[in-house]
N, C-alpha and C positions, 0 to 999 in steps of 0.2 A: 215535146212534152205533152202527154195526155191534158184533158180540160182537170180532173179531176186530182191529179199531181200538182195542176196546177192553184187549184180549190186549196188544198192543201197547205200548200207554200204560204198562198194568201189567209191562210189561218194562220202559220203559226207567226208569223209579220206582226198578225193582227196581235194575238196575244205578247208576243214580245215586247211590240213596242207600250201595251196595256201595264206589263206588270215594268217598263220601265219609268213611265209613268206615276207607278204606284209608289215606286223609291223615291221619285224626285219629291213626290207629295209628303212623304212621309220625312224627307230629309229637311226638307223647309219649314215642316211643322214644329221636329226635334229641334232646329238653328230658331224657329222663332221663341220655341218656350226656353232654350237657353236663354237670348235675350231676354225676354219678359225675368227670368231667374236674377239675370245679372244686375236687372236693374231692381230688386226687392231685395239684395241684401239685409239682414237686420243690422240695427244699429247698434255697436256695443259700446259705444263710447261718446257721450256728448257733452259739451260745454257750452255755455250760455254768455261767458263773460272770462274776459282775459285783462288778468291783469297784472301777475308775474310769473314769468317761464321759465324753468332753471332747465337745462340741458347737460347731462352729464357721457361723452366719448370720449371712453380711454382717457386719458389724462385731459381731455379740451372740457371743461367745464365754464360755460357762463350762464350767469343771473341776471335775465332780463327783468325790469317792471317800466311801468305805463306812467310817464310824469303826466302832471296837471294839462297839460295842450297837447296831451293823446299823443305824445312822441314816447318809440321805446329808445331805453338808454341802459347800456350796462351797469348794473346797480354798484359794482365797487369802481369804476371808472367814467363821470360823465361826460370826458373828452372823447372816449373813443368815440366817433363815427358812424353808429349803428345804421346798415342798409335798409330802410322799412322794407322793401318792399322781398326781402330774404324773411323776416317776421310775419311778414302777412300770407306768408306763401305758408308758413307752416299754421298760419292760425285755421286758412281754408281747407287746409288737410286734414286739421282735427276739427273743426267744429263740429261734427257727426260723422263717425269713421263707422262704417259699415263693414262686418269682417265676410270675408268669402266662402269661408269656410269653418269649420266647429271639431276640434280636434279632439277626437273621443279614447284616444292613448294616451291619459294624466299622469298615467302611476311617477313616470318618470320623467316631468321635466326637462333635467336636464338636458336631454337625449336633442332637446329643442334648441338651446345656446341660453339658457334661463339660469343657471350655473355662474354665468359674468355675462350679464347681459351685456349686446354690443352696445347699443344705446337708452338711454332712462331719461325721458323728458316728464317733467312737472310743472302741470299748468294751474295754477291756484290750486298749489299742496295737492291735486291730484294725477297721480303718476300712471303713464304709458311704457310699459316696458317689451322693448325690442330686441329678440332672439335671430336665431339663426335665420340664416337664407332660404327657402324649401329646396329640396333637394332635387324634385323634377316639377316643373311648372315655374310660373311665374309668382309668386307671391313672399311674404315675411312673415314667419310666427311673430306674437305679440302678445302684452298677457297688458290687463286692466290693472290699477290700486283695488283693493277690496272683488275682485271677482278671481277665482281659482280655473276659470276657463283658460284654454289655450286657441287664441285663433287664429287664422291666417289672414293676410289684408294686401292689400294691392300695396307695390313695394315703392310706388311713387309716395307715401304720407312716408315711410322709412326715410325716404332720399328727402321730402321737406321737412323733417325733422332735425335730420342730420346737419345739424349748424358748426362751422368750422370760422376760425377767425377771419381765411380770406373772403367765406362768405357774408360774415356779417360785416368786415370794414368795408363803407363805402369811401372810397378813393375821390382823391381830387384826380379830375380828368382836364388833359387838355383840348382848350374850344377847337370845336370846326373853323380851322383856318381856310380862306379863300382869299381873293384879289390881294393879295400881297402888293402893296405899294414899296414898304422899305421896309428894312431890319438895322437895326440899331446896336451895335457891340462897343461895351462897356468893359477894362481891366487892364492888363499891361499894356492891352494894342487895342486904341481906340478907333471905330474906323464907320462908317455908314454904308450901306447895298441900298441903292433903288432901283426899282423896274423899270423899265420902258415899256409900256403895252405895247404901242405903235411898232416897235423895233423887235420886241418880243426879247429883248435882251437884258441884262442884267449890268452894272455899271459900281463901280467904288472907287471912293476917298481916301482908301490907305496912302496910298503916295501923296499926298497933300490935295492934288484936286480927281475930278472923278475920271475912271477911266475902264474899257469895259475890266467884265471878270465872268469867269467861266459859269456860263450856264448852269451845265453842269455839277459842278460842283457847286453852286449856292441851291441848288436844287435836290442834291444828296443833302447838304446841312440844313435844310425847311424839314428835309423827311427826319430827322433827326431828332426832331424838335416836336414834329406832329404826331410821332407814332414811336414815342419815346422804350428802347427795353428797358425798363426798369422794376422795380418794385419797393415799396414801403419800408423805410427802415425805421422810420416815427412819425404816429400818429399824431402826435401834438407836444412840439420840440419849445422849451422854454429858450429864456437866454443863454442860461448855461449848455444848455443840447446845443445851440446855433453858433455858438463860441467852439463846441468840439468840434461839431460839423462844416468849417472853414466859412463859415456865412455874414460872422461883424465884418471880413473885408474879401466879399466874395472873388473867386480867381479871374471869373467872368460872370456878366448880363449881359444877355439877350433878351431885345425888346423886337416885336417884330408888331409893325401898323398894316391895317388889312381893312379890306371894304366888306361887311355885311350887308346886305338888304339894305345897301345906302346909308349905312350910319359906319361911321367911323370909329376904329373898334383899336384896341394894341393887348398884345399879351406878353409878357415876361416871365421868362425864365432865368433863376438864378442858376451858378455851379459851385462847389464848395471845394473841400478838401477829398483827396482819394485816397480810398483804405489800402491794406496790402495786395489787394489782386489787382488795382487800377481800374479799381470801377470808383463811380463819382459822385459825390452827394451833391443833390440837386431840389431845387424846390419853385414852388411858381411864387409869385409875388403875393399879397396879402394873403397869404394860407401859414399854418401852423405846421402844415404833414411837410416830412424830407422824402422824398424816395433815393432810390440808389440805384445810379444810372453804369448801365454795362459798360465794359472799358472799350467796346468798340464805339460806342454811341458817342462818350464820351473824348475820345480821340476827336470824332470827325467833328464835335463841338468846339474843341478847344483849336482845333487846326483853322487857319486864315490863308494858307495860300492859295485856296482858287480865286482871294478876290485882289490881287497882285495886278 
């Protein structure tokens, strides 16, 4: 190759890599003013103070308000449970909702999901109301009380808005069980399981004095007990609910005693009577809520022979 081909070559290098350059700069500058964009949304919507929320989807409707010691509480029920921290997830979402965007095709509404809106929250008598999905990108039409704008908004305030019963009842949950010592079984068959650490084994009194019992299986019936399938079937059961639910003379108790952080700890579990499918009402001791324990669970609950 001549000097001068070669001169050549090395220019057009030069300039290539110049005007590649030129893109990259220019690409960065356009990624940072989006940024800078993204973060100057205007704000169309702001509250100051919360102090009843009413939530209307599809038929789920509830009326939140703020008792005297800053607890929310469902206003026509003050047993139920209320999860704060489902509450406060939506109070952070709206306290100044910024939209993304400013929809400048009014004529027709509808065309947005504004027709049956999907969701309508009202926070101190002023309402948010929640349309359709966008159809390419990510965001939720939304429309304010008193403004006739349509805007689009980040579809995370949509998702903490959207309050459903499983998200607002907080559940009783059972403790972080560890160092199991014994287990305690209360009902037709009364009987004791203690651990051996040293031996690593597992030992019962069903036959009058103790003798071993399957690892094994007292190790399926702890997982039983700790990581229960069930779900809520009442939130707050009077005597009469506890009387249906087979709990004035439960079928079985399980009490199981355990070591925390050196303090001597026990948790109970009741079992009650089972509906038609053979699953089983169940409840922990000083609590109000029943859940309703799957018929497999509740099998390996009610079963005693691995400690034979």
């Amino acid at each position: 190759m001549t000097r001068g081909k070669k001169m050549l070559v090395v220019a057009v290098t030069v300039v290539v890599c110049f005007s590649g350059w030129l893109l990259v700069k220019k690409l960065v500058e356009k990624y940072d003013e989006a940024e800078v964009g993204a973060s100057s949304y205007p704000i169309v919507a702001q509250f100051d103070t919360f102090t009843t929320i009413v939530t209307e989807y599809g038929k789920e409707v509830f009326s939140l308000e703020k008792n005297t010691n800053g607890v929310w509480e469902l206003t026509d029920d003050k047993t139920f449970p209320v999860t704060q921290s489902t509450v406060n997830k939506l109070i952070t979402a709206t306290t100044a909702i910024s939209a993304m965007q400013t929809v400048t095709d009014t004529d027709n509404i509808e065309q947005y999901g504004f027709a049956d809106p999907v969701l309508t929250v009202i926070i101190d008598n002023k309402s948010l109301i929640f349309g359709d999905e966008i159809p390419l990108g990510d965001g939720r039409y939304m429309m304010v009380d008193g403004d006739e704008n349509v805007y689009i908004v980040d579809p995370t305030i949509y998702t903490a808005c959207l309050l459903t019963q499983s998200s607002l009842l907080e559940e009783d949950t059972v403790p972080s069980i560890s160092g199991v010592e014994s287990i305690e079984i209360e009902g037709e068959t009364a009987f004791t399981l203690e651990y051996d650490a040293d031996n690593e084994t597992w030992s019962s009194d069903k036959s009058g004095s103790f003798e071993l019992a399957s690892t094994e299986g007292v190790e399926g019936f702890l997982n039983a007990i700790e990581n229960p399938n069930w779900c809520c079937a009442d939130w707050y059961a009077d005597d009469a609910d506890l009387e249906a639910y087979g709990f004035l003379m439960p079928e079985r108790s399980i009490t199981v005693n355990y070591i925390l952080e050196d303090e001597d700890l026990s948790f109970t579990l009741k079992l009650g009577a089972t509906d038609d499918d053979g699953c089983r009402y169940a409840m922990m001791a000083n609590s109000d809520m029943v859940f309703l324990l799957n018929a497999s669970d509740s099998e390996t609950l009610m079963t005693d022979g691995f400690a034979n």
